[in-house]
ZAMAR-832885 format. One line per field, with one value per residue: residue number from 1; residue in three letters; x, z, y of N, C-alpha, C, O in turn. Coordinates in Angstrom, 1 decimal. Layout:
REM ZAMAR-832885
n (NUM	...);
res (ALA	...);
nx (X	...);
nz (Z	...);
ny (Y	...);
cax (X	...);
caz (Z	...);
cay (Y	...);
cx (X	...);
cz (Z	...);
cy (Y	...);
ox (X	...);
oz (Z	...);
oy (Y	...);
***
This chain:
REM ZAMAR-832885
n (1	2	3	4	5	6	7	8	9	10	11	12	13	14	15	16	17	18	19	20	21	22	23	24	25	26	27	28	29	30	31	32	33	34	35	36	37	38	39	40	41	42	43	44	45	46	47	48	49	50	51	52	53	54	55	56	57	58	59	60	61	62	63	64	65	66	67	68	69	70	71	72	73	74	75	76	77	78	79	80	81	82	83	84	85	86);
res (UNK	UNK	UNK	UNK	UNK	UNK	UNK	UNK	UNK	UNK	UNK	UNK	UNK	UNK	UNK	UNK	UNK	UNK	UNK	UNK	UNK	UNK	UNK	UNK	UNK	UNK	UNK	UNK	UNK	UNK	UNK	UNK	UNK	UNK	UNK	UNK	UNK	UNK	UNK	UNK	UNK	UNK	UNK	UNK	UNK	UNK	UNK	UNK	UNK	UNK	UNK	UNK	UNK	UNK	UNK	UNK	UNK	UNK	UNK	UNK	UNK	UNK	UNK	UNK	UNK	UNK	UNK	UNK	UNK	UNK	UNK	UNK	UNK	UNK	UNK	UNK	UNK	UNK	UNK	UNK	UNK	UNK	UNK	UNK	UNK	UNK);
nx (28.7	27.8	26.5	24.4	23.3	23.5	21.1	19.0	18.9	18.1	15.9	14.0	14.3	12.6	10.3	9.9	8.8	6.5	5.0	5.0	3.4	1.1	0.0	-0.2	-2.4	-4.8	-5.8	-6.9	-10.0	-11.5	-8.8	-7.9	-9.1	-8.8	-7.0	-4.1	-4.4	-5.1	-3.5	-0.6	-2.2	-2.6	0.4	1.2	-1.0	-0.3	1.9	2.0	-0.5	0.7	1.7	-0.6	-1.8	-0.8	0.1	-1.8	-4.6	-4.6	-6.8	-8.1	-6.5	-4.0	-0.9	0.6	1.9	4.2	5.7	6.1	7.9	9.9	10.9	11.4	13.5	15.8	16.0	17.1	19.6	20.6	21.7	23.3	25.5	26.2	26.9	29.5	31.0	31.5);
nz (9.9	9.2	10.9	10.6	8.1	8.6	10.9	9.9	7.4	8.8	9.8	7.4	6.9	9.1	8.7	6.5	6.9	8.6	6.5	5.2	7.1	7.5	4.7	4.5	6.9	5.6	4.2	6.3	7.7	9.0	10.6	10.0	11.1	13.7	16.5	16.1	13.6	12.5	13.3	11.7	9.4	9.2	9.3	7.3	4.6	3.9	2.3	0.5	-1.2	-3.2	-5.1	-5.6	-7.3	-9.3	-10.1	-11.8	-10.5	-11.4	-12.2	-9.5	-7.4	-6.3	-6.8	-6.1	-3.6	-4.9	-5.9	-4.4	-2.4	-4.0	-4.3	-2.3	-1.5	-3.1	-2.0	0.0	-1.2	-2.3	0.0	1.2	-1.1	-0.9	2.3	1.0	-0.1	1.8);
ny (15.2	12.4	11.4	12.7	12.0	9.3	9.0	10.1	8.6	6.5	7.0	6.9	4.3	3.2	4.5	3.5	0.8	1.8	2.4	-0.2	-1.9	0.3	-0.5	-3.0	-3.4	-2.5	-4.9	-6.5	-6.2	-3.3	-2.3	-0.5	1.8	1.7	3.0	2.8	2.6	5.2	6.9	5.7	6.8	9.5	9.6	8.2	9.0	11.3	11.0	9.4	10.2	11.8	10.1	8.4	9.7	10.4	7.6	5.1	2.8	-0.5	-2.0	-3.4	-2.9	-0.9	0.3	2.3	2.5	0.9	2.9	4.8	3.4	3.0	5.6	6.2	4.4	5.5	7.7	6.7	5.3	7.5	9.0	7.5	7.8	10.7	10.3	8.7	11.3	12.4);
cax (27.8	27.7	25.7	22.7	23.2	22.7	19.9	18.1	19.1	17.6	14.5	13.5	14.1	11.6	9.1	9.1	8.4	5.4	4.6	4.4	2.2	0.0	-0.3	-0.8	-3.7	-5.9	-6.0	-7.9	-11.5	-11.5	-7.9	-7.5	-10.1	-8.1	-6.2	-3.1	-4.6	-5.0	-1.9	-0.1	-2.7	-1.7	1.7	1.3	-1.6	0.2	3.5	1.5	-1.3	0.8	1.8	-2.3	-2.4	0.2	0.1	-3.4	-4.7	-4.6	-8.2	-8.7	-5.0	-3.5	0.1	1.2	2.7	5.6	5.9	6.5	9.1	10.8	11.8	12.2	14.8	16.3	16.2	18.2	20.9	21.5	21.9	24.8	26.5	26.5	27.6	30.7	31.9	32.2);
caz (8.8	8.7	11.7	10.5	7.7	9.8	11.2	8.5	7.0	10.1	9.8	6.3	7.3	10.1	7.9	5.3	8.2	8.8	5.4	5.0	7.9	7.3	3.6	5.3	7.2	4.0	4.0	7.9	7.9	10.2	11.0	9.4	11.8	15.1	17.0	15.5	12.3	12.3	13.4	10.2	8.0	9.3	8.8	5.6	3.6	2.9	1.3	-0.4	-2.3	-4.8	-5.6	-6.1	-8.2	-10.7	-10.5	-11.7	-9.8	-11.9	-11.6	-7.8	-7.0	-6.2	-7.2	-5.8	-2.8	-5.0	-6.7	-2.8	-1.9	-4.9	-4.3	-0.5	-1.6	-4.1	-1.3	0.8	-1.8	-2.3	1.7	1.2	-2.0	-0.2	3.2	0.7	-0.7	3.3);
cay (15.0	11.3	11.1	13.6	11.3	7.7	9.5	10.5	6.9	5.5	7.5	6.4	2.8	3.4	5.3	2.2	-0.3	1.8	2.1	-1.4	-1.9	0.2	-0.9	-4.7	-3.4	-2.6	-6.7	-7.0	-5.1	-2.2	-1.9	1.3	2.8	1.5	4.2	3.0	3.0	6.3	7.2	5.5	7.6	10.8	9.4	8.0	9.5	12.4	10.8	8.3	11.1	12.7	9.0	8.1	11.1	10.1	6.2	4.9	1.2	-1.7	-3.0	-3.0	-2.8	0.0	-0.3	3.5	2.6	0.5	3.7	5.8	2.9	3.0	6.9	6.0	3.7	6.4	8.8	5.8	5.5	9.0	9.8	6.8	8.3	11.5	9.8	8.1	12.0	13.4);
cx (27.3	26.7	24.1	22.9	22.7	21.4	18.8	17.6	17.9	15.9	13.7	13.9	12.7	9.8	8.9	8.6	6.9	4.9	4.3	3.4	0.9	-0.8	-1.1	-2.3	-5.1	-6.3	-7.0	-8.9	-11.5	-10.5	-7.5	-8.4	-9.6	-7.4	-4.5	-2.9	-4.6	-4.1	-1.1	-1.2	-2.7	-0.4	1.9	0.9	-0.7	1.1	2.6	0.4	-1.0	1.0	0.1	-2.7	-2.0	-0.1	-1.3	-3.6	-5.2	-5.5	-8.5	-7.4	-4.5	-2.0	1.2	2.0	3.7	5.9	7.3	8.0	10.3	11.1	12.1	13.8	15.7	17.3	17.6	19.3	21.8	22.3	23.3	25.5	26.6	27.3	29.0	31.6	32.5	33.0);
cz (8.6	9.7	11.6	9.2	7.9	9.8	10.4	8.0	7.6	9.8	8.7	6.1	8.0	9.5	6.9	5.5	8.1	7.6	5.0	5.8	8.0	5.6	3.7	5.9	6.6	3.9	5.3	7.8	9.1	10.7	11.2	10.7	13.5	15.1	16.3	14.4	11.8	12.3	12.2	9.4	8.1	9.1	7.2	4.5	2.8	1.9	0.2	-1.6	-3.5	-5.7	-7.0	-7.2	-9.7	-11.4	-10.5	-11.2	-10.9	-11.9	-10.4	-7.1	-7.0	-6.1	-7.1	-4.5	-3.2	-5.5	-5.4	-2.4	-2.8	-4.8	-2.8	-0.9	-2.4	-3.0	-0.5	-0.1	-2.0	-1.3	1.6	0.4	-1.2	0.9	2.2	0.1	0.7	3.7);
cy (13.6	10.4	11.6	12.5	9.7	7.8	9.7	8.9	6.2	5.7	7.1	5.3	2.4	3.5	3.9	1.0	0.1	1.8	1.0	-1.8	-1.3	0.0	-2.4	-4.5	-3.0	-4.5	-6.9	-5.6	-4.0	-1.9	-0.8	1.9	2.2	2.8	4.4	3.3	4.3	7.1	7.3	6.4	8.5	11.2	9.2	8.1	10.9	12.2	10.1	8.9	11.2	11.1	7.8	8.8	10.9	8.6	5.7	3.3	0.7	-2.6	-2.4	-3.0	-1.4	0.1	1.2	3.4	1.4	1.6	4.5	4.8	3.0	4.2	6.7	5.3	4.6	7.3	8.2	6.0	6.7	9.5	8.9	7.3	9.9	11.5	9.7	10.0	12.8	12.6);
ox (26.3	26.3	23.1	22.2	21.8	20.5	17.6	16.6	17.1	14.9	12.6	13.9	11.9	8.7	7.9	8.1	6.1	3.9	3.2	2.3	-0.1	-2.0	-2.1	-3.2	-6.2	-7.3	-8.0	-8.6	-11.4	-10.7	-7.0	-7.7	-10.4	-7.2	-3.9	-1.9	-4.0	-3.9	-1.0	-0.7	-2.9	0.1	2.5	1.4	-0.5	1.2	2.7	0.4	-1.7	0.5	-0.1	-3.7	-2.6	-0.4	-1.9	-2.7	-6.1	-5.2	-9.0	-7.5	-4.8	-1.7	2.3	2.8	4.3	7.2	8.5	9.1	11.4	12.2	13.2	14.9	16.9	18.5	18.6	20.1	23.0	23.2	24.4	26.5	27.7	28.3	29.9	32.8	33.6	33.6);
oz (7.9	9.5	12.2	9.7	7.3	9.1	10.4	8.1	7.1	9.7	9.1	4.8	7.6	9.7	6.5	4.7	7.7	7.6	4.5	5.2	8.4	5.4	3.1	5.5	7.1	3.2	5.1	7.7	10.2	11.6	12.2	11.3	14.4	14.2	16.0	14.0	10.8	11.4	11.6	8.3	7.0	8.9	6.3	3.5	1.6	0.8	-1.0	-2.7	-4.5	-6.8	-8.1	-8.0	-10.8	-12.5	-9.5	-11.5	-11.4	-11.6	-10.2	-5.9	-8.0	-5.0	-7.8	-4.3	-2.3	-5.7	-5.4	-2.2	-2.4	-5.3	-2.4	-0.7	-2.0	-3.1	-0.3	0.1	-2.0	-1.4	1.9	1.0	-0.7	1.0	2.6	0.1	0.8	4.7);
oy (13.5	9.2	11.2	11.7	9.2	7.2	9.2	8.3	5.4	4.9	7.0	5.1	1.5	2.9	3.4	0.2	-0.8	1.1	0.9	-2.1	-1.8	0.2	-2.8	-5.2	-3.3	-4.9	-7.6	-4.4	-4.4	-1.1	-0.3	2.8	2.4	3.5	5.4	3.8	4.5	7.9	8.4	6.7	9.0	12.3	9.9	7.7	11.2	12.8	10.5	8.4	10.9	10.9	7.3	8.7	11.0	8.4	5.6	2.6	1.3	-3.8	-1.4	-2.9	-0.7	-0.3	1.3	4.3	0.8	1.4	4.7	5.4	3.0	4.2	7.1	5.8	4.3	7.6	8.8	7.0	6.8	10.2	9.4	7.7	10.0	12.2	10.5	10.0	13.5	13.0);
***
């Protein structure tokens, strides 16, 4: 159990890597529209949506993807208090 646990762990470490990255590339012109760019927005439009839906931007800020890390990290703590009862 503590291994599908890691894993998981591991995976939404991973996933918040790319989240930042491709949040970073909103700053460089045309990034988004590179091959990898795209990638991350098949990856991370979907998570990040219902986030936009709920959390409204702050001027020209868009202030939904602290909203997405803040339940990633949620998600992270739980997978450890779960890991600490097995």
């Amino acid at each position: 159990m503590n291994m599908i646990l890691n894993i998981i762990g591991s995976a939404i470490g991973i996933y918040s890597w790319i989240l930042i990255i491709y949040i970073l590339m909103s700053w460089f012109p045309n990034s988004r529209e590179t091959s990898i760019g795209q990638l991350f927005a098949k990856v991370c439009e979907p998570y990040l949506e219902p986030f936009r839906r709920i959390v409204p931007p702050i001027g020209m800020i868009d202030i939904s993807p602290l909203a997405a890390f803040f339940v990633l990290k949620l998600a992270s703590a739980g997978l450890i208090e779960i890991g600490r009862w097995f």
